[in-house]
C-alpha positions as CSV (number, residue, x, y, z in Angstrom):
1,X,-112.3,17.8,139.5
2,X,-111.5,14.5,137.5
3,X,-108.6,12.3,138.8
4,X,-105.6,12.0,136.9
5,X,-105.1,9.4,134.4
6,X,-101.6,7.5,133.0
7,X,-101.0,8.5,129.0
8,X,-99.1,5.6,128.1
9,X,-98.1,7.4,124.3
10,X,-96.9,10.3,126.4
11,X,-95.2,8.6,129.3
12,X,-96.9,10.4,132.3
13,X,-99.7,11.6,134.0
14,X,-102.6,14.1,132.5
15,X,-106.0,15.2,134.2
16,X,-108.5,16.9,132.5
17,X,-109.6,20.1,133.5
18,X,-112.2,23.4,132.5
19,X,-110.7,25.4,130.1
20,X,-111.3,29.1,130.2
21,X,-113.1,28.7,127.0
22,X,-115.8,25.8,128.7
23,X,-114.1,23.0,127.1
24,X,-111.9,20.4,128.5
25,X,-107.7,20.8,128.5
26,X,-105.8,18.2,129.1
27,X,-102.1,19.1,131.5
28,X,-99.4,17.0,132.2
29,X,-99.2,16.9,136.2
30,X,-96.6,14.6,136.8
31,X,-93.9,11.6,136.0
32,X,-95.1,9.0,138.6
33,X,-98.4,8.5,140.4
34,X,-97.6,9.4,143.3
35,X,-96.2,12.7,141.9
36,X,-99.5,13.2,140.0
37,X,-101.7,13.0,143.0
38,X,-99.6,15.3,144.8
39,X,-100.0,18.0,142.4
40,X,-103.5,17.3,142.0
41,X,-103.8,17.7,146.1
42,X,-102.5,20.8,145.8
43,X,-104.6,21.9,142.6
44,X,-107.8,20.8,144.8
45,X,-106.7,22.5,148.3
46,X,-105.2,26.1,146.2
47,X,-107.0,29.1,147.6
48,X,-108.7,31.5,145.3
49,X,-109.6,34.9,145.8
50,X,-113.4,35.6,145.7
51,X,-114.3,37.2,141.8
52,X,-114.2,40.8,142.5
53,X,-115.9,43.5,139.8
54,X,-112.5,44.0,138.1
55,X,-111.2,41.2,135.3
56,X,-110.2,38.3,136.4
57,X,-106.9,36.9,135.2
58,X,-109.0,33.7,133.9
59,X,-111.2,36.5,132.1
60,X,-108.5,38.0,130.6
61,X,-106.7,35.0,129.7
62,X,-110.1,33.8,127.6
63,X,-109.4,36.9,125.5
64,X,-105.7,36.1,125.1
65,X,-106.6,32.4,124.4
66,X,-109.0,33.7,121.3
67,X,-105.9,36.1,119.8
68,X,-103.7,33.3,119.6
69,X,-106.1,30.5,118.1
70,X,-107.1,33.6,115.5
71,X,-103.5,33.9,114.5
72,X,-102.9,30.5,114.0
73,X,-105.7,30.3,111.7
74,X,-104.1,33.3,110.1
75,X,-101.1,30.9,109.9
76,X,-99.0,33.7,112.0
77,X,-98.4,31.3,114.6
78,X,-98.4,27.0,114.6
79,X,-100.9,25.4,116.2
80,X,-98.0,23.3,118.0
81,X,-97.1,27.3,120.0
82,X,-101.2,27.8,120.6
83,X,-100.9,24.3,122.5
84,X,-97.9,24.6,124.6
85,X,-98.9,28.5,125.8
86,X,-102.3,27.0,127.1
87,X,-100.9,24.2,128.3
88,X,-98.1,25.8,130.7
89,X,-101.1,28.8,132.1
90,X,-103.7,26.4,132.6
91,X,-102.6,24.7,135.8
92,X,-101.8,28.9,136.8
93,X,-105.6,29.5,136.0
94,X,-106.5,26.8,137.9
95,X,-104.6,27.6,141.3
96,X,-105.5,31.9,140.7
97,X,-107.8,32.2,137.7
98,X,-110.5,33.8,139.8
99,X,-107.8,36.1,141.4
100,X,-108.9,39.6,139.5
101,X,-105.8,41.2,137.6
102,X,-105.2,43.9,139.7
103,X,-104.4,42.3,143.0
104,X,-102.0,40.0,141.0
105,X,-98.6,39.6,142.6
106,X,-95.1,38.4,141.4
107,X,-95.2,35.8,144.8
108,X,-98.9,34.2,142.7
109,X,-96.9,33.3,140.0
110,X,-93.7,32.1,142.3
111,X,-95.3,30.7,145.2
112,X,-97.1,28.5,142.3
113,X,-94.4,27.6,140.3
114,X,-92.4,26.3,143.6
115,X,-95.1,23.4,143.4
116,X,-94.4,22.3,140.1
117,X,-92.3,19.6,141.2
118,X,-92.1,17.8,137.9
119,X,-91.0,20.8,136.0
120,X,-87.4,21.7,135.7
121,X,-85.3,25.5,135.1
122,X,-86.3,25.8,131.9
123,X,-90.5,25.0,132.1
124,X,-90.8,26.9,135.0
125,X,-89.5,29.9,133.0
126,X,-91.3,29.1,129.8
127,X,-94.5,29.0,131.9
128,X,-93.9,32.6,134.1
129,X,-93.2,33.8,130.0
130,X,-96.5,32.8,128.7
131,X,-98.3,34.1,132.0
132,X,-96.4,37.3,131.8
133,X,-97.7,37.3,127.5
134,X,-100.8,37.3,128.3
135,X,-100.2,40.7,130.5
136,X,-98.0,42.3,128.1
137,X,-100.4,41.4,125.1
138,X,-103.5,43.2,127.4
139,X,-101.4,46.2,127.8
140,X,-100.8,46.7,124.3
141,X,-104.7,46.0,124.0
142,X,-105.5,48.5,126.5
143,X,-107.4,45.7,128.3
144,X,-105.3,46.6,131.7
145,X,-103.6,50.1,132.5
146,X,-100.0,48.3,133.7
147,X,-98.6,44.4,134.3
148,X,-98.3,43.7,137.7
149,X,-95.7,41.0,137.5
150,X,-93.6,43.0,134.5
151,X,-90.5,42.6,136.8
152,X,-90.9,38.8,137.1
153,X,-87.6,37.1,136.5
154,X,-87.6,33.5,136.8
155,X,-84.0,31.4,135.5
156,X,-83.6,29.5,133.0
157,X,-81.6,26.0,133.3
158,X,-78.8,25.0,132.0
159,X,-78.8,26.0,127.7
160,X,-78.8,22.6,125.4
161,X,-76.0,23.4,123.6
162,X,-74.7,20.4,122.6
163,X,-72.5,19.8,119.9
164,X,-73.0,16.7,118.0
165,X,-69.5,14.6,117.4
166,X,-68.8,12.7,114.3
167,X,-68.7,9.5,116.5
168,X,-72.0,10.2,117.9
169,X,-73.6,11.2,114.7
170,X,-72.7,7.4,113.5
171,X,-73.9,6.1,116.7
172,X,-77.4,7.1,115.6
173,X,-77.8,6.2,112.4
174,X,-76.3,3.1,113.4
175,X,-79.0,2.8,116.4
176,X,-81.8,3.7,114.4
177,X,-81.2,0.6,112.2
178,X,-81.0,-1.5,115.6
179,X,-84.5,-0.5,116.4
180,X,-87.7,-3.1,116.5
181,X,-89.3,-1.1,113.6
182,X,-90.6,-2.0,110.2
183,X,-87.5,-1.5,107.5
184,X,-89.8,1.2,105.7
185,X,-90.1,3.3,109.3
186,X,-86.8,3.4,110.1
187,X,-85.1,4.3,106.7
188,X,-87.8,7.0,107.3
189,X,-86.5,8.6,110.3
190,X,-82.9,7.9,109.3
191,X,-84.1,10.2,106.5
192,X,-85.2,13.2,109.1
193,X,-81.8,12.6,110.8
194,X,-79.7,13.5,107.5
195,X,-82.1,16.1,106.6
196,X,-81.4,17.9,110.2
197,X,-77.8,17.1,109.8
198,X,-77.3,18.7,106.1
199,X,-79.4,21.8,106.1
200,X,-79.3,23.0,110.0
201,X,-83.2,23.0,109.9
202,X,-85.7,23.3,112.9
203,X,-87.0,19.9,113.7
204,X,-90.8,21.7,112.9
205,X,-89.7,22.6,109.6
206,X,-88.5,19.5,108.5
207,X,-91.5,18.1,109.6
208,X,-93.8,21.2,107.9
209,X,-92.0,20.1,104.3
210,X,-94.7,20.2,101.7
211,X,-93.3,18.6,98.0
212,X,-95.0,21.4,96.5
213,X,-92.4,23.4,98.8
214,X,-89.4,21.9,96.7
215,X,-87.3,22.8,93.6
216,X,-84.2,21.3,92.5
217,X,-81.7,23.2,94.1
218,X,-83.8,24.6,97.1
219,X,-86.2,24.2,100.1
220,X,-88.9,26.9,100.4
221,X,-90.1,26.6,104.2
222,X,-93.5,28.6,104.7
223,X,-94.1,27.6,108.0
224,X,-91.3,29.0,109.4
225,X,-90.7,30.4,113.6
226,X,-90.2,34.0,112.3
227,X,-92.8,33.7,109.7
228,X,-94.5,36.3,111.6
229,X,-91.5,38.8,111.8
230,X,-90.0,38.7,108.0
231,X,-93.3,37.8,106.2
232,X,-91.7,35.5,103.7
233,X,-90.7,32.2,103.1
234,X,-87.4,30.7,104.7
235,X,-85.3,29.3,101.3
236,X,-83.0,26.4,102.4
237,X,-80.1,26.0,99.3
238,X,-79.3,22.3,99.1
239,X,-76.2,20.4,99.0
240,X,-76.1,17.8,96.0
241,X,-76.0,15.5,99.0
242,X,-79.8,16.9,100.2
243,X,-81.3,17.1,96.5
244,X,-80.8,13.5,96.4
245,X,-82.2,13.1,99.7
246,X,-85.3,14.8,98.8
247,X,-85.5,13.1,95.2
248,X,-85.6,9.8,97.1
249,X,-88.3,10.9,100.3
250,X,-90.7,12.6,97.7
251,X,-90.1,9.9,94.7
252,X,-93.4,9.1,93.1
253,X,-94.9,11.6,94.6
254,X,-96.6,15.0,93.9
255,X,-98.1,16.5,96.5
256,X,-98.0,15.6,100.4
257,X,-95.1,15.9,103.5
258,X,-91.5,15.2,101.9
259,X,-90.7,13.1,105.0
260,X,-93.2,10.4,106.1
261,X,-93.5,8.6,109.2
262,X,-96.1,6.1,107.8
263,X,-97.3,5.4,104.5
264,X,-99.8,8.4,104.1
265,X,-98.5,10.4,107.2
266,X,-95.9,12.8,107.7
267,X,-93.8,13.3,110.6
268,X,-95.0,15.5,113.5
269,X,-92.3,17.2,115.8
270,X,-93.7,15.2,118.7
271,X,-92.8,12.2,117.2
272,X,-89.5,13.1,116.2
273,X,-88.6,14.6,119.6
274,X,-90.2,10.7,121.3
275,X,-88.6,8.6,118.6
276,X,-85.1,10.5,119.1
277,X,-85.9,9.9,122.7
278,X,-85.7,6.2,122.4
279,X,-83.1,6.6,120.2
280,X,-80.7,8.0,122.1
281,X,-81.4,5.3,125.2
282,X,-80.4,2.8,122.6
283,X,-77.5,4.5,121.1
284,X,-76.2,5.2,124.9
285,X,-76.0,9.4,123.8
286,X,-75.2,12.1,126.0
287,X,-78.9,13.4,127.9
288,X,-77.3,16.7,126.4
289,X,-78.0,15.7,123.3
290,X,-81.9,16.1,121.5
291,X,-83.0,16.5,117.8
292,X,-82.1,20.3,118.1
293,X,-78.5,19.3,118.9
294,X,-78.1,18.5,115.0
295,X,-78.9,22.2,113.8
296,X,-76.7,23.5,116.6
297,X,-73.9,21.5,115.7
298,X,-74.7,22.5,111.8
299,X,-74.1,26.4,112.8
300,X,-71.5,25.8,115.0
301,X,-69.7,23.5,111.7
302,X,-70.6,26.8,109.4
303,X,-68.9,29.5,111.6
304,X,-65.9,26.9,111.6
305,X,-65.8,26.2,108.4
306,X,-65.2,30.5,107.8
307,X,-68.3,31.4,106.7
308,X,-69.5,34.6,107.8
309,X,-72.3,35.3,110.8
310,X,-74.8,37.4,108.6
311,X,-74.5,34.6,106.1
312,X,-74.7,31.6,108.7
313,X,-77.9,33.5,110.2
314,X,-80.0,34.1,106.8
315,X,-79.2,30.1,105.8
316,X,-80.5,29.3,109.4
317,X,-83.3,31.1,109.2
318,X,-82.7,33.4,112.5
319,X,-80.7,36.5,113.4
320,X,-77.2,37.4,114.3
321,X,-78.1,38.2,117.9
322,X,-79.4,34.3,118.2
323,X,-76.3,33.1,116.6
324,X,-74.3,35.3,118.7
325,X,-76.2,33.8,122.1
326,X,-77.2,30.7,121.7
327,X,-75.9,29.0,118.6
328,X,-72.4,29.1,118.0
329,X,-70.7,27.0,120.8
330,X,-67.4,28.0,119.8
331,X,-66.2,28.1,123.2
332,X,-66.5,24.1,122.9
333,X,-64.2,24.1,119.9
334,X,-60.7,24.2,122.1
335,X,-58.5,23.4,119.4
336,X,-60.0,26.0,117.1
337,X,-59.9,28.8,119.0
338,X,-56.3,27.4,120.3
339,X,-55.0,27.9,116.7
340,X,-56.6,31.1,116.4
341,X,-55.1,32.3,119.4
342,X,-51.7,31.0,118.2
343,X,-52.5,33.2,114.8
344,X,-53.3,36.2,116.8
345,X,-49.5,36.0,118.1
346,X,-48.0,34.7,115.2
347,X,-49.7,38.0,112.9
348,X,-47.6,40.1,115.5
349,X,-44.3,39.5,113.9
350,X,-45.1,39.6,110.1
C-alpha cells in the first residue's frame, strides 16, 4: 500500500489506493501526519475475511460503483455526488471489501467507523448512508435477498443552521475586498456571494449557471439536486436587484458559466466552499457559518417576510417537508415569534 501524501490545495493528507474498478482512488485519511499514519496503520493491520463463494461486499460495490457513474452520464446525478459516495466506502472496502455480503454485520460498519478519527457526527453518518445505498440499491436489483445492516443508525452532529445577520453579511463582503487577490477575482466571488444572498440558491447551482440558462426575468437551473425526482428544470424568478447582477457577470458574453472564477473558468463548489473558508477566518465569522448559511438565512427571511411554505419551497427548489425540518430556523427568530405569541392573545379579545 502506498504511504500517504500531504495535498497542499486540499489541506490534508490523501493516499492512494485500488479501487474496486482496478484504478487508483485517492481518500482523505487525516488532518495531521501523524493522524494520517495512524489511520493508514490501521488500514494496513484491518483483518479481512477470506473470499468465500458468495459476493463480496467489494464485488457488489463494483456493480453499485458502475450504476452511479451511468447515471451521471445520464446527467441524473452530478459527478460531484459519484465522487463523494466512492470516496466515503472506499476506506470501508479497504478494511472489509473481501468480507462476502452475507456475513456482513452492523458492528463491520461501527467498529470501522470508531477509527475514523478525523471524521466528525455528520461524515460518519454520511459514510454508514452510502454503505447502507449500496445494500438497499442491490435489493431493489435483486443482487442480494435482504440488507444486513438495514437497521444501522448512526447520529448525525449538530445541523448547520445558521442564520446569517445583516452585520455579518457586510462583514464578508467587506473581507472579501480585504483579500490578497487580483481585483478581477474578488469582484468575482463578491458576485457568488450576492447571487447566494438574493435568490436562496444551492452553492452547486450557482456554480452549474450556463448563460444560455438565462432570460431577463429568470434563472432556468438544469442541474438541479432533485433533477432526478421532478424531471424539469428548477426556474429561479429574479429580483431587479439579480437581473442586474447577471447582466453584469455574463456581459459580453454568449455562452459559458455566468459566474467566473478566472477568466475562462467558472466556479466549482469546491472552490467556493475553500474560498469562503478563508473568508470567514479573515472576516472573524461564526464556524457555524458556511456558504449554505446564505440560502438558509434566504428561506428563513421568506417565511418571515409572510410568504407562504408551499410557495417558499417551489422558489427553493425543495419540498415542504425540507423546509419544515431543516430550513426554517424560526425558532432563532425570538422577537418574531414573541410578537406572534403576543397576537395569539391579543386575537382572544377582538
Amino acid at each position: 500500500m502506498r504511504k500517504p501524501f500531504f495535498w497542499a490545495g486540499r489541506k490534508g493528507w490523501y493516499l492512494r489506493i485500488p479501487a474496486t474498478d482496478g484504478k487508483l482512488q485517492t481518500i482523505r485519511i487525516g488532518d495531521t501526519k501523524q493522524a494520517a499514519y495512524d489511520e493508514w496503520d490501521r488500514m494496513k493491520a484491518a483483518p479481512t475475511a477470506q473470499p468465500a463463494s458468495s459476493l463480496t461486499v467489494a464485488e457488489l460495490s463494483a456493480a453499485y460503483f458502475r450504476h452511479i457513474r451511468d447515471q451521471a452520464k445520464k446527467s441524473l446525478i452530478a459527478e460531484s455526488t459519484v465522487t463523494r459516495r466512492i470516496n466515503h466506502v472506499a476506506p470501508f472496502l479497504a478494511a472489509c471489501g473481501a468480507n462476502p455480503v452475507d456475513q456482513l454485520k452492523q458492528h463491520h460498519v461501527t467498529d470501522w467507523l470508531r477509527g475514523q478519527t478525523t471524521w466528525n457526527a455528520t461524515t460518519c453518518s454520511d459514510a454508514a448512508a452510502s454503505v447502507k445505498r449500496i445494500l438497499k440499491w442491490a435489493v431493489d436489483e435483486g443482487r442480494i435477498e435482504s440488507n444486513p445492516i438495514e437497521r444501522l443508525k448512526v447520529e448525525r452532529g449538530s445541523p448547520r443552521d445558521h442564520v446569517v445577520s445583516t452585520d455579518e453579511y457586510r462583514s464578508m463582503i467587506a473581507g472579501v475586498w480585504s483579500q490578497k487577490y487580483a481585483r478581477r477575482k474578488v469582484a468575482s466571488f463578491r458576485a457568488v456571494l450576492i447571487a447566494l444572498r438574493l435568490s436562496g440558491c444551492r452553492p452547486s447551482e450557482i456554480a452549474s449557471l450556463e448563460i444560455g440558462d438565462c432570460s431577463a426575468d429568470a434563472w432556468t437551473i438544469r442541474k438541479h439536486k432533485n433533477r432526478k425526482k421532478k424531471r424539469r428544470p428548477r426556474t429561479v424568478y429574479l429580483s431587479p436587484c439579480l437581473q442586474t447582477l447577471t447582466a453584469i457577470a455574463a456581459r459580453e458574453r454568449d455562452v459559458g458559466p455566468v459566474f467566473l472564477a478566472d477568466k475562462d473558468r467558472g466556479w466549482k463548489y469546491s472552490d467556493m466552499r475553500l474560498r469562503f473558508q478563508r473568508l470567514r477566518a479573515k472576516a472573524k465569522l461564526s464556524p457555524k457559518c458556511v456558504l449554505y448559511s446564505l440560502r438558509h438565512t434566504w428561506i428563513t427571511e421568506a417565511l418571515l417576510a409572510g410568504v407562504d411554505v408551499a410557495t417558499v419551497a417551489e422558489m427553493a427548489g425543495t419540498s415542504i417537508q425540507m423546509i419544515d425540518r431543516h430550513y426554517g430556523h424560526l425558532n432563532q427568530q425570538q422577537k418574531h415569534l414573541s410578537d406572534a405569541a403576543r397576537a395569539v392573545g391579543a386575537s382572544r379579545f377582538k
